[in-house]
N, C-alpha and C positions, 0 to 999 in steps of 0.2 A: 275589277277588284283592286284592294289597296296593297301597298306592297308592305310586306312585313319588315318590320323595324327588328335590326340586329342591337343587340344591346348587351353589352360587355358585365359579365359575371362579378360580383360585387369582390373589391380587393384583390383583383387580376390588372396586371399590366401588361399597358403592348409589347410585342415582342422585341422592338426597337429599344422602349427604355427596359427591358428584365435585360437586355446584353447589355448594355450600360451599366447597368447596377455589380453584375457578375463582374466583370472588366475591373469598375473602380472598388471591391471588394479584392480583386485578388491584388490588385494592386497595395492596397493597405495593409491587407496582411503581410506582404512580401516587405514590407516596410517596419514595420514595429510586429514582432515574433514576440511575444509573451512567453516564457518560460515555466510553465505550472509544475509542482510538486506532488507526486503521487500521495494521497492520503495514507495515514497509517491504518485506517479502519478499510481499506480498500484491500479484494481476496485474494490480490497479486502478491501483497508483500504480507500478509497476515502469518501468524504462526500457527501449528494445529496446538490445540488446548494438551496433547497429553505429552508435546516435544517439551524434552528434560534439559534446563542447560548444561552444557560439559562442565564439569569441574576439571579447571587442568591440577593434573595431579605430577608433585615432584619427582622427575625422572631417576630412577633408580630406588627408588621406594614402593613398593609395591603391599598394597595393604591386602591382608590372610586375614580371612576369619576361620575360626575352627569348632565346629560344630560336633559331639558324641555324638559318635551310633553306637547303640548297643550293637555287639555283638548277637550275628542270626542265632546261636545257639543256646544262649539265653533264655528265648522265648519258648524251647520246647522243654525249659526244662522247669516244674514246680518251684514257684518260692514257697520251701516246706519251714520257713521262718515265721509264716503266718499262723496263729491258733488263738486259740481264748484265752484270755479276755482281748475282744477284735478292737484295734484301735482306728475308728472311722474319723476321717478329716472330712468335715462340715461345707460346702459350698453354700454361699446366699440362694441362689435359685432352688437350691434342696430342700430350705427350709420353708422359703413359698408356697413350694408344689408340695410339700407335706401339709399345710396348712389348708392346701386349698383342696387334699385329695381326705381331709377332714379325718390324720392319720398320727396317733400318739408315738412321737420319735423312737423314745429308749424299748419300748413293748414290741412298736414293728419290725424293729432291725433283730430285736431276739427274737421273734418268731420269723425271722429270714436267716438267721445263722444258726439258730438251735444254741447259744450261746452266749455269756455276758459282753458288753461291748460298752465302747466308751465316746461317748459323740465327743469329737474336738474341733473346737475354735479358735482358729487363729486371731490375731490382733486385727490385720487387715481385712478380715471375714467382717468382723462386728463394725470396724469403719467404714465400710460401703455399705453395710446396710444404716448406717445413720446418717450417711449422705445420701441414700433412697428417700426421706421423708417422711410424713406422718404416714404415708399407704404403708409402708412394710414396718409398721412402727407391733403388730402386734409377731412379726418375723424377728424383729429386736428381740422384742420379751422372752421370746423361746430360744433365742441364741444366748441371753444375757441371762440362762436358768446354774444355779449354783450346783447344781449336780455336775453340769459337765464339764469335759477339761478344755483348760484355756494356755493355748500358747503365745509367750508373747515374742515378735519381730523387733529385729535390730534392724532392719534395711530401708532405701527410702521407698518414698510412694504408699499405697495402700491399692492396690490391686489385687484380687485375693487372688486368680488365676495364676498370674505368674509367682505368687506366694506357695502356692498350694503346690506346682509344679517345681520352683527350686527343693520344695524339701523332700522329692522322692527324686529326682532326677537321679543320670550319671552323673559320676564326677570323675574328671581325668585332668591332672595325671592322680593316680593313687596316693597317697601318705606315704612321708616317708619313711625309711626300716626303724627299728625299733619303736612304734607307736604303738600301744598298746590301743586296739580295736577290737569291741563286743561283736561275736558274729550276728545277732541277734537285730542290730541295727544297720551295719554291713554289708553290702556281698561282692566277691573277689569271683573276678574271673582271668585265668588268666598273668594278674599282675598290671592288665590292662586297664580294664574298668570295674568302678566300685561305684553302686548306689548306695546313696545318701542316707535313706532308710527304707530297711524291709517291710518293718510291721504295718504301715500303714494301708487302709483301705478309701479311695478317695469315694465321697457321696457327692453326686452332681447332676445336675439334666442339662447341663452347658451345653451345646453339641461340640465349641470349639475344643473344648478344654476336654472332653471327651477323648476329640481327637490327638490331644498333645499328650494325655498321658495313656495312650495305644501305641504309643511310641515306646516308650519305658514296659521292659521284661518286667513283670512278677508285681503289678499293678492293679488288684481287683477296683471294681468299677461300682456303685452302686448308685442305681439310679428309682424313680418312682414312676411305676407305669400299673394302669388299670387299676388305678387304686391299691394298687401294695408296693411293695419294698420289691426289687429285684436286682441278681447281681450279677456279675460276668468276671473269668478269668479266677474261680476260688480253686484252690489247687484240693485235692480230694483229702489228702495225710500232711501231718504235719509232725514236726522235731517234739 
């Protein structure tokens, strides 16, 4: 029989020149060291997305902000400032979801209150809805109706939420002595805190804006659900 032939794997070297090669490789390195630079997209040095830079802030200056709370006892007690003629403050999304729950404004709201009422629209109410576009163009037309009342803003922006919100807020600190103030717009507690105005009734399906004026005592709520009018927070008797 013939002897079988050994024959060296293809790109394999003997083991004589692979030490050779090791040898004159560590040699070279040890010679000329490259110095590479860690990339900045590399996850060693990267930042996480929701790290905040410090602001270094001047020492001895400490910034306060100050935030009303109403007072807890507030809330337990009726704004009996509210009666007819109800003065309802209008949200954009209220007049959508009236529209779309296929429901005549001024008729709804008096067969939800058993009483005359007055829909109102602020300045910045009717600006975002003409920044909405040709879709809420027939939500225009029923805001921009001459029956109802229209208040107009001095302030910047057009946001109707935080509109709608400064004009029922707290206000602190109180007015000062001698000012003559309607209680009917008014209310003192205290000497502490006084809201802005009583009479008003906010209309809204906002959920946030819901929420911000569940903060403010003596705030009914009126929103549209199952096809009708419904409200929260109407005190039973009134002044």
């Amino acid at each position: 029989m013939g002897v079988a032939k050994k024959t060296r794997k293809f790109a394999q070297a003997s083991p004589q020149k692979t030490i050779l090669y090791t040898q004159h490789y560590i040699n070279s390195s040890n010679e000329q060291q490259v110095k590479r630079a860690i990339s900045q997209r590399d996850n060693r040095v990267k930042q996480p997305l929701n790290a905040k830079k410090e602001e270094k802030k001047p020492q001895g200056e400490e910034l306060t902000r100050h935030i009303p709370v109403a007072p807890s006892n507030m809330f337990f007690a009726a704004n009996t400032a509210l009666g007819p003629p109800y003065t309802v403050l209008v949200d954009t999304n209220f007049v959508s979801h009236t529209i779309r729950a296929k429901l005549d404004m001024l008729p709804a709201m008096m067969d939800l209150l058993y009483a005359k009422c007055i829909p109102t629209f602020t300045d910045c109410t009717i600006a975002e809805l003409e920044k909405l576009g040709p879709k809420f163009r027939l939500a225009l037309r029923v805001a921009k109706d001459p029956r109802w009342n229209r208040l107009h803003c001095d302030h910047a922006g057009t946001y109707a939420d935080d509109c709608i919100v400064d004009r029922v807020r707290l206000l602190s600190p109180p007015p000062p002595l001698g000012v003559m103030v309607c209680k009917r717009f008014l209310i003192f507690d205290s000497g502490l805190q006084i809201m802005k105005h009583r009479i008003y009734t906010v209309a809204t399906n906002d959920k946030d804006l819901v929420r911000r004026i569940r903060k403010i005592p003596g705030v009914p709520i009126m929103k549209v659900a199952r096809g009708k009018y419904v409200i929260e927070r109407l005190p039973d008797s009134f002044d």
